[in-house]
Structure formats: structure tokens, C-alpha cells
NURO-585250 format. One line per field, with one value per atom (N, C-alpha, C, O): residue in three letters; x, z, y; atom name. Coordinates in Angstrom, 2 decimals, padded with zeros to 5 digits, always signed. Layout:
BEGIN
type <- (ala|...)
u <- (X|...)
w <- (Z|...)
v <- (Y|...)
atom <- (CA|...)
***
This chain:
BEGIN
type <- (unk|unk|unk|unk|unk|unk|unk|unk|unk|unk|unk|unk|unk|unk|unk|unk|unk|unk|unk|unk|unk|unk|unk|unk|unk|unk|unk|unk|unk|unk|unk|unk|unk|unk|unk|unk|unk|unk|unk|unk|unk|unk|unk|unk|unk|unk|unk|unk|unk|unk|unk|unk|unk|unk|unk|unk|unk|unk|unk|unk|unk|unk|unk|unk|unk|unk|unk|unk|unk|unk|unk|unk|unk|unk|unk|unk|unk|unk|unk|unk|unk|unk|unk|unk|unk|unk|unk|unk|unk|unk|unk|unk|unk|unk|unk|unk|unk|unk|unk|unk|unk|unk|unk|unk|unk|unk|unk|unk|unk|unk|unk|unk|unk|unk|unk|unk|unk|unk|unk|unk|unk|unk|unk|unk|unk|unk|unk|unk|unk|unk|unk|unk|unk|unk|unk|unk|unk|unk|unk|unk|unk|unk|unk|unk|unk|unk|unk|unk|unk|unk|unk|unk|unk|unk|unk|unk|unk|unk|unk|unk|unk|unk|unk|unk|unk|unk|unk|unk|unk|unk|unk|unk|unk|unk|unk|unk|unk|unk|unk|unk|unk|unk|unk|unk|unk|unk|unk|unk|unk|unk|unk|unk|unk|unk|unk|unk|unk|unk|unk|unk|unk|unk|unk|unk|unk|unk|unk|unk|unk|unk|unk|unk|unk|unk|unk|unk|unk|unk|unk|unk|unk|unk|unk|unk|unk|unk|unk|unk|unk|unk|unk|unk|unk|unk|unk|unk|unk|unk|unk|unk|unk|unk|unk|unk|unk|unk|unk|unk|unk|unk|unk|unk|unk|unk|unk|unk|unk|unk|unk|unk|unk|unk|unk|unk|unk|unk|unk|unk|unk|unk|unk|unk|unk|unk|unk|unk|unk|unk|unk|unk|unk|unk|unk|unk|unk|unk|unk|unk|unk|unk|unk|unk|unk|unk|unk|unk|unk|unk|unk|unk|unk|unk|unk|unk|unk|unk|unk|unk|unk|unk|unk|unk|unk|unk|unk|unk|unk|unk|unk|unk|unk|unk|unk|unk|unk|unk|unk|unk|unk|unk|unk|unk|unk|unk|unk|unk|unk|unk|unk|unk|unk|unk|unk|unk|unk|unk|unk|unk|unk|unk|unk|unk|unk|unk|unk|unk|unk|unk|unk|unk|unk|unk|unk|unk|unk|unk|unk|unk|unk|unk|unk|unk|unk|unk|unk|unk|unk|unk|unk|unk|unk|unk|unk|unk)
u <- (+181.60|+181.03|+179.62|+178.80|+179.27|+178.10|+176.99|+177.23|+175.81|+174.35|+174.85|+174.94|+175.17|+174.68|+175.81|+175.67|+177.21|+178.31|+177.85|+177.69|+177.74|+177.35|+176.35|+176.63|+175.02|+174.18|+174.68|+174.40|+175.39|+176.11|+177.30|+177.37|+178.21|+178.54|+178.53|+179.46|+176.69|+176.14|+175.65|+175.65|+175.16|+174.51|+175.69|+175.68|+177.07|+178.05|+178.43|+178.73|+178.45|+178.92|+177.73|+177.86|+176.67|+175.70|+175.59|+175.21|+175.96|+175.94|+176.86|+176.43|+178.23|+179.17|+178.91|+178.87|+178.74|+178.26|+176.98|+177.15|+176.15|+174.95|+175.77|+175.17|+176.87|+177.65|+178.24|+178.44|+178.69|+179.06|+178.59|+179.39|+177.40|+176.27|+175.15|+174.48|+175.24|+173.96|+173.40|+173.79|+172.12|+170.58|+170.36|+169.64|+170.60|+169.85|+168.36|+167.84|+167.65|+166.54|+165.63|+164.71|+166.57|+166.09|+165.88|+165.15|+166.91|+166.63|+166.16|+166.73|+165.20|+164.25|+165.19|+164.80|+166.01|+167.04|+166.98|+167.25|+166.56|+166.53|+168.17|+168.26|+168.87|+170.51|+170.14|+169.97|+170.12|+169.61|+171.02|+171.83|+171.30|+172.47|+172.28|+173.25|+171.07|+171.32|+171.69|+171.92|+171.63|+171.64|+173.32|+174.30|+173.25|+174.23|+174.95|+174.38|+176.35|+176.98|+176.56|+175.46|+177.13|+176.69|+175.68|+175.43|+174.82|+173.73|+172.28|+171.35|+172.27|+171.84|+172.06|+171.48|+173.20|+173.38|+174.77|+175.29|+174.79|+175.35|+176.81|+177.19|+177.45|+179.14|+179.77|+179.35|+180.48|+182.08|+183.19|+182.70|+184.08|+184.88|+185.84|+186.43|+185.98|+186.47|+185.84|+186.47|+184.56|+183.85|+184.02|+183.96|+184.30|+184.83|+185.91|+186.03|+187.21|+188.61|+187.95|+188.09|+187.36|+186.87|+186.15|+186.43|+185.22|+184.93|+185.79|+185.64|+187.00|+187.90|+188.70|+189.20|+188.74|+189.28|+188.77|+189.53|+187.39|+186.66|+186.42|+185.87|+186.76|+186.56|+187.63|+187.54|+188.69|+190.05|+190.37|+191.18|+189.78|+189.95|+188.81|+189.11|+187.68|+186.99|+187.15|+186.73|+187.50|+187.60|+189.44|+189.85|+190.15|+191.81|+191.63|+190.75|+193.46|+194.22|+193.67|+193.67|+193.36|+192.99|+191.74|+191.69|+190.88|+189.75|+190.40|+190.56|+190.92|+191.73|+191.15|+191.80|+189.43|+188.62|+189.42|+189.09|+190.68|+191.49|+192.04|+192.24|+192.38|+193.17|+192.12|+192.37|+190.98|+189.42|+189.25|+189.46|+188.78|+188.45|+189.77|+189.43|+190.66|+192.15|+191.58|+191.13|+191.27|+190.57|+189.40|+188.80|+189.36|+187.48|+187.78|+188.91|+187.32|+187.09|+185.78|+185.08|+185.98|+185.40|+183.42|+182.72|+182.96|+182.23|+181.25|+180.08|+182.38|+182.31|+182.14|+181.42|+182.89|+182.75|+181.80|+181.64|+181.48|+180.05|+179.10|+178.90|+178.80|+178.15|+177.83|+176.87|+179.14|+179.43|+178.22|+177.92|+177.16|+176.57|+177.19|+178.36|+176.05|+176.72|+176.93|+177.49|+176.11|+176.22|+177.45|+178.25|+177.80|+179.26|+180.27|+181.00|+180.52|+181.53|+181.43|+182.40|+180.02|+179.57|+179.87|+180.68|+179.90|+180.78|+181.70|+182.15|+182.43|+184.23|+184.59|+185.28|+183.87|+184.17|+184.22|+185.35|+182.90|+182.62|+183.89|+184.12|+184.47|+185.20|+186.69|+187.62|+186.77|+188.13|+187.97|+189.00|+186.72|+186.77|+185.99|+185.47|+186.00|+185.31|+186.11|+187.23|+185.58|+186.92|+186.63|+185.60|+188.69|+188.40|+189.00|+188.87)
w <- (+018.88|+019.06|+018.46|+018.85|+017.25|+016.93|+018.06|+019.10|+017.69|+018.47|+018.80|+019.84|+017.33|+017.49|+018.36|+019.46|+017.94|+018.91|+020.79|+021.64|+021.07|+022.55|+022.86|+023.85|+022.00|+022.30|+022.39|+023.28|+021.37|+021.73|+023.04|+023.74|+023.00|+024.02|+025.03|+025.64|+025.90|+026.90|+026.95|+028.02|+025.77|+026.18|+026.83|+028.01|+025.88|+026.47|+027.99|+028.79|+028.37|+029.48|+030.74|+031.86|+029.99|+031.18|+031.24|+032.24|+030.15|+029.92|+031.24|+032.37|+030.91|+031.64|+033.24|+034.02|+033.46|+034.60|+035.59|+036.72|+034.87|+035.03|+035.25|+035.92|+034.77|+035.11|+036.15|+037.00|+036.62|+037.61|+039.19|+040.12|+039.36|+040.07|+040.15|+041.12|+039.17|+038.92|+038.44|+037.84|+038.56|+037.65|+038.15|+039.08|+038.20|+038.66|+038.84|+039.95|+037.70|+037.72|+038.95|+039.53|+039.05|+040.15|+041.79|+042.71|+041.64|+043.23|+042.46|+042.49|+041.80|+041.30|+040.72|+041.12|+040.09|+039.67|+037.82|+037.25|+037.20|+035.95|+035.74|+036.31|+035.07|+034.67|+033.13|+031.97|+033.87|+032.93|+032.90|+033.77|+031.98|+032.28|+033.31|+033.61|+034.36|+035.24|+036.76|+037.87|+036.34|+037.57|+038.08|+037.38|+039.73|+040.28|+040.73|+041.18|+040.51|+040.81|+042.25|+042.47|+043.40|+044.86|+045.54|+046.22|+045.45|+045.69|+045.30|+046.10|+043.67|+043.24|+043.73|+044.51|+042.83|+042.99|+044.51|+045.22|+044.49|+046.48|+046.26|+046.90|+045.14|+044.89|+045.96|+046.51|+046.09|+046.97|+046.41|+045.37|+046.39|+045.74|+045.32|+044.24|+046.19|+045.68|+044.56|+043.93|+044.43|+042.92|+042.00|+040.91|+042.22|+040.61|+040.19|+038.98|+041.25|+040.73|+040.20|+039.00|+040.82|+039.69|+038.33|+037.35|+038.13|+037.00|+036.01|+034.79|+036.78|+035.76|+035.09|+033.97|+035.64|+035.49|+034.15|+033.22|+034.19|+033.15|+032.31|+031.31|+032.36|+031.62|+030.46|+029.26|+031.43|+030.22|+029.73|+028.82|+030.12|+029.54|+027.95|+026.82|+028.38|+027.06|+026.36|+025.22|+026.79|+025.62|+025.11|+024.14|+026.20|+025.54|+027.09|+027.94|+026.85|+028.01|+027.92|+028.86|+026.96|+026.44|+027.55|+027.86|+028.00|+028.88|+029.89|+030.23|+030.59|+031.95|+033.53|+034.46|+033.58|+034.73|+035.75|+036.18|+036.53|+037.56|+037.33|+038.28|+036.00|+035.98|+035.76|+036.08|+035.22|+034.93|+036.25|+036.60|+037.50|+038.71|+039.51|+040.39|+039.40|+039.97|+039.84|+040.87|+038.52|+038.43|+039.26|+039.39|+039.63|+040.01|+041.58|+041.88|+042.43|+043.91|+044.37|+043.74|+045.40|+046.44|+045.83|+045.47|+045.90|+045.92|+044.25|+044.02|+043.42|+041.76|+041.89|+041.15|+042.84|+042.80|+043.53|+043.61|+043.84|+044.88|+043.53|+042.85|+043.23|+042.36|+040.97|+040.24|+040.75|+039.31|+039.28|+040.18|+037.58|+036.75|+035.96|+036.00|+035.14|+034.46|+032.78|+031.87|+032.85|+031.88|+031.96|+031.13|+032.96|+032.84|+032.36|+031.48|+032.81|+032.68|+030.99|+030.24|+030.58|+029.09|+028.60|+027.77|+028.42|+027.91|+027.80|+026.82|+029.12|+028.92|+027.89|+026.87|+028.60|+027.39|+026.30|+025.81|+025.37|+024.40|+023.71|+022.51|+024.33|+023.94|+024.02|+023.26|+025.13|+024.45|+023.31|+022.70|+022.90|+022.09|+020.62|+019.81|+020.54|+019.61|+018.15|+018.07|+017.03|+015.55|+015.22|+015.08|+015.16|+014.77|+013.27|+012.69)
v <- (+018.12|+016.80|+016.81|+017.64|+015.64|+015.43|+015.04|+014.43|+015.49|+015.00|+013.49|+012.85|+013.20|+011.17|+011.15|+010.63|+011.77|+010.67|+011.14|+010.26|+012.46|+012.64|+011.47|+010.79|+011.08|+010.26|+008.71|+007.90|+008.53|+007.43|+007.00|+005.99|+008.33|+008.27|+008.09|+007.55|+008.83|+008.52|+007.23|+006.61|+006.70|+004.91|+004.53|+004.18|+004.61|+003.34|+003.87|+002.98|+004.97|+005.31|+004.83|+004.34|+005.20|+004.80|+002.86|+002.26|+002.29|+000.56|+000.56|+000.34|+000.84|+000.97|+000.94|-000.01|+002.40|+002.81|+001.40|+000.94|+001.17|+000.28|-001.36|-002.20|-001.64|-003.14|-002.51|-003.38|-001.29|-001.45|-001.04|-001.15|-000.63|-000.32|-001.93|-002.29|-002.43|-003.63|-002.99|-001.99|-003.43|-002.90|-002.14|-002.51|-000.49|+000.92|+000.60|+000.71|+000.18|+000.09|-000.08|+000.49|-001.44|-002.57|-001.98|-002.34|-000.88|+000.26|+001.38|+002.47|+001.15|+002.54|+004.00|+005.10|+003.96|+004.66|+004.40|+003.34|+005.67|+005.23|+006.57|+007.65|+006.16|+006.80|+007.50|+007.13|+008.68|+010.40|+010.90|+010.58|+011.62|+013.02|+013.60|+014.29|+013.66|+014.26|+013.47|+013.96|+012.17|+011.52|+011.42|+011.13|+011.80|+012.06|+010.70|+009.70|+010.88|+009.59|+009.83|+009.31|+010.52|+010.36|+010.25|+009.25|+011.46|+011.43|+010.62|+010.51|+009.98|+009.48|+007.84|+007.07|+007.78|+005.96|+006.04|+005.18|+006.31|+006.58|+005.67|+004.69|+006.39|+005.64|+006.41|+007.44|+005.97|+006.32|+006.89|+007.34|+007.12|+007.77|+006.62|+006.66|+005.61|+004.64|+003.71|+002.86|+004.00|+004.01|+004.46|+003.90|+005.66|+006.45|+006.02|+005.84|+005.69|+005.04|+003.84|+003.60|+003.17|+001.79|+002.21|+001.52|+003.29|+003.38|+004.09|+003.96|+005.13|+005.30|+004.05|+004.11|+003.32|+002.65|+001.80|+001.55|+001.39|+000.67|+001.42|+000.97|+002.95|+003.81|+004.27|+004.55|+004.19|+003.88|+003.15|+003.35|+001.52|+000.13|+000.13|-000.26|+000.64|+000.66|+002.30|+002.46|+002.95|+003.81|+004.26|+004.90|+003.61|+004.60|+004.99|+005.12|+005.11|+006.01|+007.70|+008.50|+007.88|+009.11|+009.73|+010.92|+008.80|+008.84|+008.55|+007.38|+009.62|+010.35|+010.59|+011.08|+009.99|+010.29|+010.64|+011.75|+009.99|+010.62|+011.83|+012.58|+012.20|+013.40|+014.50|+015.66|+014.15|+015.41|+015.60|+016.76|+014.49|+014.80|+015.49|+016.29|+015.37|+016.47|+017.30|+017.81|+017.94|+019.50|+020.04|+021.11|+019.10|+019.50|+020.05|+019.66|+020.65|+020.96|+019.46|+018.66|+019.71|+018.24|+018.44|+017.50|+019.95|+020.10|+019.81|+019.51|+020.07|+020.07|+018.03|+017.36|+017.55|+016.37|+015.15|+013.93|+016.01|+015.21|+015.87|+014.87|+016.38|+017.06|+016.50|+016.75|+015.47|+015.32|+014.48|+013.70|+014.76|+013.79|+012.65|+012.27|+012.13|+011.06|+011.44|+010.84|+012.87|+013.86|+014.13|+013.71|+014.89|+015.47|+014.60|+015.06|+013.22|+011.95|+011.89|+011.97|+011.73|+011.57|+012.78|+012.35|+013.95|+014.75|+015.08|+015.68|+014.69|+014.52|+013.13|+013.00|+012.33|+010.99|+011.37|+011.43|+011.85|+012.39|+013.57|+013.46|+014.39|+015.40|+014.66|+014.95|+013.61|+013.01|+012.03|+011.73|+011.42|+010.56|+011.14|+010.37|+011.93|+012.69|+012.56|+013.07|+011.91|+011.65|+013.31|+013.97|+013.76|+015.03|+015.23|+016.31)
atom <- (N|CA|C|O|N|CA|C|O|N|CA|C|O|N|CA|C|O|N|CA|C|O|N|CA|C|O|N|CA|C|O|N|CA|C|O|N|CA|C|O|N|CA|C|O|N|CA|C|O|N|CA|C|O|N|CA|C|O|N|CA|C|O|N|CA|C|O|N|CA|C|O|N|CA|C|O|N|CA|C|O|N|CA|C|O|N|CA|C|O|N|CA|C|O|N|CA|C|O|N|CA|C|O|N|CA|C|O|N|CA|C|O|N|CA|C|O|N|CA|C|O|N|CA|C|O|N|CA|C|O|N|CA|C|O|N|CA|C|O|N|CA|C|O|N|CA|C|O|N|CA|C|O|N|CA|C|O|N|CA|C|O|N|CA|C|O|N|CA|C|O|N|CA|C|O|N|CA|C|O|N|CA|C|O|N|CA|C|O|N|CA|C|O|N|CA|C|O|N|CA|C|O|N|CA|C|O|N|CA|C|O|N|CA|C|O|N|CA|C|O|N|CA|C|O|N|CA|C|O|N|CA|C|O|N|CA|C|O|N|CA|C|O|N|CA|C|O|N|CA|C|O|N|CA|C|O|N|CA|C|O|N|CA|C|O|N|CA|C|O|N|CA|C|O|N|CA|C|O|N|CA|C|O|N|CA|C|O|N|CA|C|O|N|CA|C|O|N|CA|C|O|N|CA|C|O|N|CA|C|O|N|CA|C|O|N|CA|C|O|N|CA|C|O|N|CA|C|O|N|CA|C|O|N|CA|C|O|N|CA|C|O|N|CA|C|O|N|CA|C|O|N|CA|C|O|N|CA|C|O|N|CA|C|O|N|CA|C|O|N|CA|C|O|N|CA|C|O|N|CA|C|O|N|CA|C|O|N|CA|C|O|N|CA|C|O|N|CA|C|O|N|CA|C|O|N|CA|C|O|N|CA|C|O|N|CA|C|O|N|CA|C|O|N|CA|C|O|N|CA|C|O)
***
């Protein structure tokens, strides 16, 4: 994966992410690679099924968020960034 496409990748994921949270900003939350979906912006787990969801609608079935988080342990998943999401995005959507 190129610099530019990871970088690009992360804008749309964090655009993404940001329509479905509202304005991060606005509760003092600026959305880094490191900012935590839970701990950070305080999603639910029934949040992430909604953002897989907007996540396979704009990028392809190919962008699998339910089947990446299967892999993960509870702890890998409270854990997860918006880095991490943006690099899986990135590596399934990557022109090879």
C-alpha cells in the first residue's frame, strides 16, 4: 500500500467514521490513527455493526469489518483504532 492511498484511505474512513459519531470536534475529539473507537469516541459495539456496514456500502463487499473483528479477541477489540480500520480498509482496497 502506497503513502498517498493509506493517507487517503484514512481521510475517507475518518469522513465516514465523523457522519457517523457527528462532529468529534464538537465533544473535543480530534480523529488521529490513534483515536480509539471505545474509549475515545465511546461507540458500542452495536456501532461498529453500523459502521461496517457504511463501510462496505462505500468501499465493496470486499471491506469485511464483521469478519476482521471475528478475528480479533474482546480485548484486541475494545482496543481497536481508527488506524487499524484504515489499514484494513487500505489493504483490502489497495489497486494491485
Amino acid at each position: 500500500m502506497t503513502i498517498d492511498h493509506a493517507s487517503a484511505t484514512f481521510d475517507v474512513v475518518a469522513e465516514l467514521l465523523a457522519e457517523l459519531v457527528g462532529d468529534a470536534e464538537v465533544l473535543g475529539i480530534e480523529i488521529t490513527p490513534d483515536t480509539t473507537f471505545h474509549e475515545d469516541l465511546q461507540l458500542e459495539s452495536i456501532d461498529l455493526v453500523t459502521f461496517a456496514s457504511i463501510l462496505a456500502e462505500h468501499f465493496g463487499a470486499e471491506v469485511n469489518l464483521a469478519e476482521y473483528l471475528a478475528e480479533k479477541d474482546l480485548d484486541d477489540v475494545i482496543g481497536l483504532t481508527v488506524g487499524d480500520i484504515a489499514r484494513f480498509v487500505g489493504e483490502r482496497t489497495c489497486p494491485r
